[in-house]
C-alpha positions in Angstrom: 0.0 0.0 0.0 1.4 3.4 -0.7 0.7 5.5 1.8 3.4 8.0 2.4 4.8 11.0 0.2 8.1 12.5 -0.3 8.0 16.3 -1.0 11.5 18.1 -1.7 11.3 21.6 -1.1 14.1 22.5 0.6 15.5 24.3 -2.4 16.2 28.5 -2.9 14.2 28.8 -5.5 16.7 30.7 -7.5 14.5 31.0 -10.7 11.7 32.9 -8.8 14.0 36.0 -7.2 13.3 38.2 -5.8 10.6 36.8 -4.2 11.6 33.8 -2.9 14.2 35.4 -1.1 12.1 35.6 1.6 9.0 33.9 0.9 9.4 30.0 0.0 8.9 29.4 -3.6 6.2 27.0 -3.0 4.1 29.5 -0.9 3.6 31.9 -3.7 0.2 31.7 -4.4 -1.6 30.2 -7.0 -4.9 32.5 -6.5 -5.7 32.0 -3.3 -3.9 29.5 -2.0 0.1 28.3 -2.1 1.2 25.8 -5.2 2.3 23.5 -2.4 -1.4 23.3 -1.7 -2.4 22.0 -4.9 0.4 19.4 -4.8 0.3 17.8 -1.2 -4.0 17.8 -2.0 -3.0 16.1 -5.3 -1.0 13.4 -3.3 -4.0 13.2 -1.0 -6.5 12.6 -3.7 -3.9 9.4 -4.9 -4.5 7.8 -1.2 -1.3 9.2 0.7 -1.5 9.4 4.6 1.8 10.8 5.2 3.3 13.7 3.6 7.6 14.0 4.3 8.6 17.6 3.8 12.3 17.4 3.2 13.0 21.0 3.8 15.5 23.8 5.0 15.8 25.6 7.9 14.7 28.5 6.3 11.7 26.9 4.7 9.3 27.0 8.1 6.8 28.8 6.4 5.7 25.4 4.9 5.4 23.5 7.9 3.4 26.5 9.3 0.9 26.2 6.8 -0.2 23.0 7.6 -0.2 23.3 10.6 -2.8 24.6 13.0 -3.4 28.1 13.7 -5.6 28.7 16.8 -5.5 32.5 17.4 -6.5 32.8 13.5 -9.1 30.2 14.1 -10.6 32.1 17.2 -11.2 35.3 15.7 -12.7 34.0 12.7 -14.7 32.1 14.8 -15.7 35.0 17.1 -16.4 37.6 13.9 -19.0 34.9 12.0 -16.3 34.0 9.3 -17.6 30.4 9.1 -17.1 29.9 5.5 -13.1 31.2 5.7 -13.1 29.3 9.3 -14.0 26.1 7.8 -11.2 26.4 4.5 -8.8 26.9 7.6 -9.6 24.3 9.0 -10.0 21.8 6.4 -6.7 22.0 4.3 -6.3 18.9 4.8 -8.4 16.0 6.0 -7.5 15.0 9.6 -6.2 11.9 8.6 -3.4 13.0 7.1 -0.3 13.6 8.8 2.7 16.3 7.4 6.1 15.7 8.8 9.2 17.5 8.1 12.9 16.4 8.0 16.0 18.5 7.2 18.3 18.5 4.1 21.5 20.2 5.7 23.2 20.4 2.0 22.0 20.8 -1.4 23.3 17.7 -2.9 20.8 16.7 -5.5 17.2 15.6 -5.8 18.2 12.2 -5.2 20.0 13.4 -2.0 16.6 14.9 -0.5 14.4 11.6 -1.3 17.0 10.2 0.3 16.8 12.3 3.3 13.6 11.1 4.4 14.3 7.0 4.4 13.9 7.0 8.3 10.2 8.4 7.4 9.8 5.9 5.0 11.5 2.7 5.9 10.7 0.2 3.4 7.6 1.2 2.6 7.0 2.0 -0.9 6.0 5.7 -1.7 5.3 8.0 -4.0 7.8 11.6 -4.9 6.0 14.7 -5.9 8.2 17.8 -7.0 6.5 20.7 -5.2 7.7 22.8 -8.6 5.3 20.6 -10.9 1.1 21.5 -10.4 -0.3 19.2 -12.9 -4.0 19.1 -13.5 -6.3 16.0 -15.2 -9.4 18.4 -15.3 -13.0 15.9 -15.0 -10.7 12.7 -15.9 -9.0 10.1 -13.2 -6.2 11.7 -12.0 -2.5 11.0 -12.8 -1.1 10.0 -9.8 -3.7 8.2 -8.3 -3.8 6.1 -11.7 -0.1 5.3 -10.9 -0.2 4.6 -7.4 -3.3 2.1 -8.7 -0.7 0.4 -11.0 2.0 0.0 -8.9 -0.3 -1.6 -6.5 -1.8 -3.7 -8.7 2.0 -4.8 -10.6 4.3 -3.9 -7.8 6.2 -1.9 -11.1 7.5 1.2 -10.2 6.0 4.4 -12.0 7.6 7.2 -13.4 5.9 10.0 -15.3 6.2 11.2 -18.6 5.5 14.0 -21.3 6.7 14.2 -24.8 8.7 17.2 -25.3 10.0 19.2 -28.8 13.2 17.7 -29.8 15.3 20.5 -29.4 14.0 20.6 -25.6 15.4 16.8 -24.4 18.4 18.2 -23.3 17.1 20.0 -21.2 15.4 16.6 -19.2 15.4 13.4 -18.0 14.7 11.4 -20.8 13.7 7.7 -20.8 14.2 5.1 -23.1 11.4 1.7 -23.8 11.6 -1.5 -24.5 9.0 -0.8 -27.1 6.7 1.9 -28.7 5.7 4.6 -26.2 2.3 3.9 -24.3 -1.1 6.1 -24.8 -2.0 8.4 -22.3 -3.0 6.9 -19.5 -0.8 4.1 -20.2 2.4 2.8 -18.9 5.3 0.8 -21.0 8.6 -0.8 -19.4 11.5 1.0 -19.2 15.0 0.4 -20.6 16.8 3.4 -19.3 16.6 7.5 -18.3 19.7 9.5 -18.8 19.4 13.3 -17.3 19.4 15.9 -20.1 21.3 14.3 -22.8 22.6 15.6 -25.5 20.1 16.2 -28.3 21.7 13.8 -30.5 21.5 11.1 -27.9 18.2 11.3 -26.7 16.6 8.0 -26.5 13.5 9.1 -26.9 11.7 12.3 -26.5 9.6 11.0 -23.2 10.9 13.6 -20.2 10.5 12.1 -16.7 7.7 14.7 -14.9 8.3 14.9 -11.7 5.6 12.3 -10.3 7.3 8.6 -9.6 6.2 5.9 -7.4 8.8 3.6 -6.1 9.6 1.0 -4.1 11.6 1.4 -0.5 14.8 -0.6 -1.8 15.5 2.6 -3.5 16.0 4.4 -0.4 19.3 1.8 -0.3 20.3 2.1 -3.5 20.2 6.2 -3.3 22.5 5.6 -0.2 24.9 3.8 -2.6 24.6 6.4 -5.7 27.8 8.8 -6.5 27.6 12.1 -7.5 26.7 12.4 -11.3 25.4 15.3 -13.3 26.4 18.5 -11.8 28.2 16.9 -9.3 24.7 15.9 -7.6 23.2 12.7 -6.3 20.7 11.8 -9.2 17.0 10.0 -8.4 17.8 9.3 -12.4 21.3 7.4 -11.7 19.3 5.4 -8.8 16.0 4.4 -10.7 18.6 3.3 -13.9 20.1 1.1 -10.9 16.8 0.1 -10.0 15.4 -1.0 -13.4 18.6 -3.9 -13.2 16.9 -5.5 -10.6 13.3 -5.0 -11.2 11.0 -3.6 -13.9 10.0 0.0 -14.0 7.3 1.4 -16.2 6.7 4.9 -18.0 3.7 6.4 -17.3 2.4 9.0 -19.9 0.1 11.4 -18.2 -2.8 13.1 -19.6 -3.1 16.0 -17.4 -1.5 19.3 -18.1 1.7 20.6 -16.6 2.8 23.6 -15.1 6.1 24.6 -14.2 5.6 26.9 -11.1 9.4 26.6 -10.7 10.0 29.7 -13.3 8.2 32.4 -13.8 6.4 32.2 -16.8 4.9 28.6 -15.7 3.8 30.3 -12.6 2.2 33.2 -14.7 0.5 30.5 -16.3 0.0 28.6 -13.5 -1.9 31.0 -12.1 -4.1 32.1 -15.2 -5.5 28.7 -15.5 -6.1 28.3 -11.7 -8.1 31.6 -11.5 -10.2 30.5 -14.7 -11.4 27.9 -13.1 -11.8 29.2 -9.5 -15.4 29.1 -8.2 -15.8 32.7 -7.4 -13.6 34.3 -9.6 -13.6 32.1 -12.8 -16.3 34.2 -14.6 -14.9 37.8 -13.9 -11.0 36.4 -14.7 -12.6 34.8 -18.3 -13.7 37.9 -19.3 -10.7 39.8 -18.5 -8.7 37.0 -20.4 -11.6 37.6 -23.1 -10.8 41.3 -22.7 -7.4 41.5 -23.0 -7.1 39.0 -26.0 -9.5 41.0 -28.1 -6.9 44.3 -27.2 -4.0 42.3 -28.4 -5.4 41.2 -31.4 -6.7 45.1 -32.3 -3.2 46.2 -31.8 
């Protein structure tokens, strides 16, 4: 059963300065609420009891969130606020736990999965980049169709988007065994080099930012050098991983967005606010507005 979460986000956020020298880049809001929000709920949707924050001592803000706020909660309460009271409240369900450990050095994402094996044992879990909203609309989400599958084959799951050509360098690419699955489907897995050179692309399938894995992988990261950029890899340790069991490409059909820069999170936010319940109507027509002004001009 996977039950438990690993959330790096102990990075500087160095794409999204100057305001993440003081604000965590995941608690820039997407509309009303911060992107790591959207992706802890998204991990809670998939079945996750446990979320593992592997964060920075600078990065409180996060574990703040999430937790409980009772002065906030008592004058909400005392001034009738029962509608912003109750979205307080219910962030997330009271079954679901948050914990936080510390990633003293930045050493690579495979370093900061890494940093949470006492969390997770040998239990199998999923990894969410907190960078990464993705959104599946009205069909079965993403995640939860991959936790499903690893459950059901005991395959790992990473997932995957085609990208332009010229763009695979700039990823994790994978390599299959065979044609590349349909949306929605996986396909075994051969290899995943980290941003190869156009050239040498095996294919032009870049890992996501969602995987489901299995514990052992918490041993082998222990055992993984230092490859690209002189980092520990979670590429170099799931290539490891595929030699002694199979792991599967997922290709999602949800849509990306790459809160991590800022255009994604312009974007990010634009589509968010679209569809918000109050707000969607008023921010279409503005969109509606301001795309009739370009075209004029």
């Amino acid at each position: 059963m996977v039950s438990k979460a690993v959330l790096p986000v102990a990075g500087f956020g160095s794409r999204m300065l100057p305001a993440s020298k003081s604000i965590p880049k995941e608690m820039l809001p997407i509309v009303d609420r911060p992107a790591i929000e959207y992706v802890v709920k998204e991990a809670v949707r998939a079945g996750i009891k446990e979320i593992v924050l592997v964060s920075h001592s600078a990065k409180s803000a996060i574990e703040d969130y999430f937790d409980t706020q009772f002065e906030l909660e008592q004058q909400l309460e005392a001034k009738g606020k029962d509608a912003l009271l109750a979205e307080v409240r219910d962030i997330l369900p009271a079954d679901v736990s948050v914990i936080a450990v510390r990633q003293h050095r930045a050493l690579g994402l495979g370093h900061a999965v890494a940093c949470a094996a006492p969390v997770v044992g040998d239990a199998p879990f999923a990894v969410l980049l907190p960078d990464v909203l993705v959104d599946c609309g009205e069909q079965n989400e993403d995640l939860a169709e991959m936790v499903a599958r690893f459950q059901d084959t005991g395959r790992s799951q990473i997932m995957v988007e085609e990208v332009p050509a010229e763009r695979v360098d700039q990823y994790g690419i994978v390599a299959l065994e065979g044609e590349a699955p349909a949306r929605g489907q996986s396909a075994l897995m051969t290899g995943v080099v980290e941003k190869p050179p156009v050239a040498e692309a095996p294919s032009r399938l870049s890992v996501v930012g969602r995987y489901v894995l299995p514990g052992e992988i918490m041993g082998i990261l222990a055992q993984t050098p230092p490859g690209a950029g002189n980092e520990i890899q979670l590429t170099d340790a799931i290539a490891t991983l595929m030699s002694k069991s199979p792991v599967e490409a997922y290709s999602m059909r949800g849509e990306t967005f790459d809160c991590g820069n800022k255009a994604g999170y312009l974007q990010a936010i634009f589509h968010y606010a679209a569809r918000h319940p109050e707000l969607g109507e008023q921010v279409r027509a503005m969109m509606a507005a301001e795309l009739g002004k370009a075209v004029e001009s």
